[in-house]
C-alpha positions as CSV (number, residue, x, y, z in Angstrom):
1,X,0.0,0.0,0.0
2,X,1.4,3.8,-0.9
3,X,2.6,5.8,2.0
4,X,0.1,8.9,2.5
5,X,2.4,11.9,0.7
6,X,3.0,14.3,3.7
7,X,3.6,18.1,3.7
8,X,6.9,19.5,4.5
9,X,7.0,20.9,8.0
10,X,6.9,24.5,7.5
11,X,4.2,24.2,5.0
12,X,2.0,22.1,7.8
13,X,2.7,24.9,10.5
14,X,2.1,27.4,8.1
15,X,-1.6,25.9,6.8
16,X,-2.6,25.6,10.4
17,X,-1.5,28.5,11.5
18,X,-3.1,30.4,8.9
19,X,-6.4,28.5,9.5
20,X,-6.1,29.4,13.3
21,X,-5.6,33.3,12.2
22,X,-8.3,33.2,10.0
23,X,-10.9,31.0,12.3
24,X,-10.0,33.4,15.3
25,X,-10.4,36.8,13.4
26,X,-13.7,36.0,12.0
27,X,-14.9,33.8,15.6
28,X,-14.0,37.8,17.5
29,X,-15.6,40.0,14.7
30,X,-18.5,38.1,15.0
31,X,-18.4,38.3,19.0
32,X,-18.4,41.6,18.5
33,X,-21.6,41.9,16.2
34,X,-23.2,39.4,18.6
35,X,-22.3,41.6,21.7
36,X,-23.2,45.0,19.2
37,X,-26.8,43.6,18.6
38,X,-27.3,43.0,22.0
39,X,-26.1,46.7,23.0
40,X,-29.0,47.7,20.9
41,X,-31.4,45.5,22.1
42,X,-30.3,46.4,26.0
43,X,-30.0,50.0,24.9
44,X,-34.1,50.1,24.0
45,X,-35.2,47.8,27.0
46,X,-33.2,49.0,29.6
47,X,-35.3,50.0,33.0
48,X,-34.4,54.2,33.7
49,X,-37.5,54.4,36.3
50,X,-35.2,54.6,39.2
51,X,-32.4,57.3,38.0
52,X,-32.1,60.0,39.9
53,X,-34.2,62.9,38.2
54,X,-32.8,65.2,35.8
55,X,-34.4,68.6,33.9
56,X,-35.5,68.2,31.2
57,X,-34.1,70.8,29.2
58,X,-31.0,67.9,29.6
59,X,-32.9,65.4,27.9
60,X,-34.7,66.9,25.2
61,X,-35.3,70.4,23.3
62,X,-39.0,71.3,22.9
63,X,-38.2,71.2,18.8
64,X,-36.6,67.8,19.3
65,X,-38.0,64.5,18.1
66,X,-38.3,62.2,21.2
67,X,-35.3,60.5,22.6
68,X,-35.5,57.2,22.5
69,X,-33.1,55.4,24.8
70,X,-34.5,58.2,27.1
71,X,-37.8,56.3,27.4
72,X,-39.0,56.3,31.2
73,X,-36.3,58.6,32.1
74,X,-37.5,60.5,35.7
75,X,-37.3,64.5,34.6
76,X,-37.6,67.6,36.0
77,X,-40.0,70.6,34.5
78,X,-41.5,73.7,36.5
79,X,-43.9,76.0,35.0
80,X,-47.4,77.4,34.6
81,X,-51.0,74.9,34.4
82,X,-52.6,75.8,31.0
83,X,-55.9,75.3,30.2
84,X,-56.2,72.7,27.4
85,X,-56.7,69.6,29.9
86,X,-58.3,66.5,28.6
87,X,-58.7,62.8,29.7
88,X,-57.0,59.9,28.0
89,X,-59.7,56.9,28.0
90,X,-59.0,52.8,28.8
91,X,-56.4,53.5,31.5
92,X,-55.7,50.9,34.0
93,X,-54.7,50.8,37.5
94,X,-54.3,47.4,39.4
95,X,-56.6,46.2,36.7
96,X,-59.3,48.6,37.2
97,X,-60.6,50.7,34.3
98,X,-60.3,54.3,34.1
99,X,-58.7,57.4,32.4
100,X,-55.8,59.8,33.0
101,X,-56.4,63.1,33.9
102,X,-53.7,65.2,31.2
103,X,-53.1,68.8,31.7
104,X,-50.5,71.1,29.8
105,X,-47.6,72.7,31.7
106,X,-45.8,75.6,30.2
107,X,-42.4,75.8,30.5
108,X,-40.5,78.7,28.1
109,X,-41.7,79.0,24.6
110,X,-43.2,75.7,24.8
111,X,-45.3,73.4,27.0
112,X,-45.1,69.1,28.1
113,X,-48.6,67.1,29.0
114,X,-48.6,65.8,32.2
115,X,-50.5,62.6,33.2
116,X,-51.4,64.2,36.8
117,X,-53.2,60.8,38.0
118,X,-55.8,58.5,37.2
119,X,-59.9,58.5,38.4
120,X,-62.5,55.9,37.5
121,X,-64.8,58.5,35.8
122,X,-63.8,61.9,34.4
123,X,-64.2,64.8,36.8
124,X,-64.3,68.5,35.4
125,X,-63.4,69.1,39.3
126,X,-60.6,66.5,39.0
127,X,-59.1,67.8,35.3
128,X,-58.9,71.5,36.0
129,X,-55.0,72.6,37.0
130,X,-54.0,76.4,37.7
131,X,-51.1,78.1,39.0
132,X,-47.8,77.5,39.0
133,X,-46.2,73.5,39.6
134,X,-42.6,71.6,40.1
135,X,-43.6,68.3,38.5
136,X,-41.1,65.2,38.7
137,X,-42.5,62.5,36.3
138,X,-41.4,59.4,33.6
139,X,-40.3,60.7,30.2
140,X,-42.7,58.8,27.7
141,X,-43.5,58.9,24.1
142,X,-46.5,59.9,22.0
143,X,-48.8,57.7,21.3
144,X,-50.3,57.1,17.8
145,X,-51.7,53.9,16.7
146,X,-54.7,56.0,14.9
147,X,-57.3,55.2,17.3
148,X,-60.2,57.0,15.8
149,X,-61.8,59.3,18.5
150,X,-66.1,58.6,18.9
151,X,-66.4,62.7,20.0
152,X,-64.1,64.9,19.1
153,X,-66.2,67.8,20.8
154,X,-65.5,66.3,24.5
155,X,-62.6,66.2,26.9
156,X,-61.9,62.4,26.1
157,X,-59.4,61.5,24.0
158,X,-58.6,58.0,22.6
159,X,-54.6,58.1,23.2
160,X,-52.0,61.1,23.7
161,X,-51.4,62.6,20.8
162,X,-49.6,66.2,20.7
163,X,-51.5,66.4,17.2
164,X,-54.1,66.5,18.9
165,X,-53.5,68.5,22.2
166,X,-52.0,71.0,20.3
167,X,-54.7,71.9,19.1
168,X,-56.2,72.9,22.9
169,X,-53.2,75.1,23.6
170,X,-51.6,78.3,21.9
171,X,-48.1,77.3,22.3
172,X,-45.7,74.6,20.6
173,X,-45.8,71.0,22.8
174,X,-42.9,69.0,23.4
175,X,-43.0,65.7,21.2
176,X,-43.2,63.7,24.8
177,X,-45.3,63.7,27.9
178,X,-44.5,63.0,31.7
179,X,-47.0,60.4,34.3
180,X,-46.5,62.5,37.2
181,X,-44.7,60.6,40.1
182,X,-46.9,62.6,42.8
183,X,-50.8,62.4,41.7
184,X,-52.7,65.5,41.7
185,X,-55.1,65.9,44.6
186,X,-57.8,63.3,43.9
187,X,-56.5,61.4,41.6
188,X,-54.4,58.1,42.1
189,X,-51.0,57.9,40.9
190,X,-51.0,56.4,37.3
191,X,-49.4,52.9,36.4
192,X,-46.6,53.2,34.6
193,X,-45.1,50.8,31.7
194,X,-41.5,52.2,31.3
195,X,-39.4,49.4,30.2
196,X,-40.2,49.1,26.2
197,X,-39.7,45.7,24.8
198,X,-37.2,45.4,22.2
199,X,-38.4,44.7,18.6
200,X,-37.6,41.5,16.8
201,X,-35.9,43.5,14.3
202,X,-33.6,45.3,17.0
203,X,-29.6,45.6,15.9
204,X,-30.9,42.8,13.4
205,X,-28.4,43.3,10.9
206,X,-25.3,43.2,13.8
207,X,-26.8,40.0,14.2
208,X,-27.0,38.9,10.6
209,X,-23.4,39.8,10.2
210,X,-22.3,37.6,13.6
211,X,-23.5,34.9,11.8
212,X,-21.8,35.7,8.7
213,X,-18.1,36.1,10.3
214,X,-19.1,32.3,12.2
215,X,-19.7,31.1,8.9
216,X,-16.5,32.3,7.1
217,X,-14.5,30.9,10.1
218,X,-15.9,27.3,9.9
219,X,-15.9,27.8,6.0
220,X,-11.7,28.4,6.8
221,X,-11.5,25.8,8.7
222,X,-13.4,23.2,6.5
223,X,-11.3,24.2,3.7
224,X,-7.5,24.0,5.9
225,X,-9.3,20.3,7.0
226,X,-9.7,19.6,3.2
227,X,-6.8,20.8,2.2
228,X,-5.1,18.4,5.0
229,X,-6.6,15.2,4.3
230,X,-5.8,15.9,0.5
231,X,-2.1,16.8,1.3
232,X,-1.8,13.3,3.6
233,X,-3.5,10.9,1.4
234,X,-2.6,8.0,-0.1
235,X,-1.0,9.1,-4.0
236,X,-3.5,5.8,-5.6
237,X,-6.0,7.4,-3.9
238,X,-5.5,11.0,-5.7
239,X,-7.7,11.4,-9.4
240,X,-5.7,10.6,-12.0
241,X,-3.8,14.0,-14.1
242,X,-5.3,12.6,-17.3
């Protein structure tokens, strides 16, 4: 029987070094989509309810488009009670239904909604909010899923839209509103669901490319195995040149 043929030394080393180079780079560049798509994905469901409290002037602008990773951020705001209060319909709290008392507060140029509580039944007693107000509350965005609302002549509205609620007030609103940590007198403090979920689709292509870089390193080190048990076979065992 033929001895297997065997590769010189240096070219042995040298394939299997190679193969290690290769198999390592691509195994770390796809850690580091891997650990990239789940930054994103931490990044959009992480839980900010318990920070301390910042203004939030530091958070957002009153021209800015909401800030994301900022969701359920605790803020800081004092201003003025506008009139322009409504309530926000199918609220829960401890499974009990009910609706949010929403007033604006102006602050500068522009003003935030704040959810000042909850009640069973809307109150005109219960809505109305003058003077002026520190309010501490959770950073949350807009709502919009196009609810369409039965009256549009009353004070209940289907969701919290600023398109909407801007229409109740004469000044710009900011493209978020607050649920007030201390309820308004009355009114119980409003259940809260801060932490967002992340989508399916979150930091999706980081992931897509992990897989890729896994693939190119077992795909390097199929082809070094190949190239191996060619180099050591048997010569009667190699195709004939012709």
């Amino acid at each position: 029987m033929t001895a297997p043929r065997r590769p010189g030394l240096l070219t042995d080393l040298g394939a299997a070094a190679l193969a290690l180079v290769l198999v390592g780079i691509a195994g770390f560049l796809g850690k580091w989509q891997y650990d990239a798509w789940q930054a994103h994905r931490d990044a959009e469901a992480r839980d900010l309810t318990g920070v301390t409290p910042v203004p939030m002037t530091d958070v957002m602008g009153s021209d800015d488009p909401f800030p994301a990773p900022d969701l359920g951020r605790p803020v800081e705001v004092s201003g003025e009670w506008l009139e322009g209060g409504f309530w926000v319909a199918d609220r829960t709290l401890q499974g009990e239904p009910g609706y949010w008392a929403v007033a604006p507060l102006r602050t500068g140029d522009a003003a935030v909604l704040v959810v000042r509580g909850w009640a069973p039944d809307p109150d005109a007693a219960l809505l109305a909010a003058t003077g002026e107000a520190d309010v501490t509350g959770w950073l949350q965005a807009p709502e919009g899923s196009m609810v369409t609302d039965d009256d549009a002549s009353d004070d209940v509205f289907p969701e919290i839209r600023v398109a909407d609620a801007v229409q109740r007030v004469d000044v710009d609103l900011y493209s978020a509103y607050l649920v007030s940590q201390e309820p308004a007198e009355g009114l119980h403090a409003a259940e809260l669901e801060a932490l967002p979920e992340p989508s399916r689709f979150t930091g999706i292509r980081n992931l897509l490319y992990a897989f890729e870089w896994w693939v190119f390193g077992a795909f390097a080190a199929f082809i070094w195995w190949r190239w191996r048990r060619d180099a050591t076979a048997p010569e009667g065992a190699l195709p004939s040149a012709g």
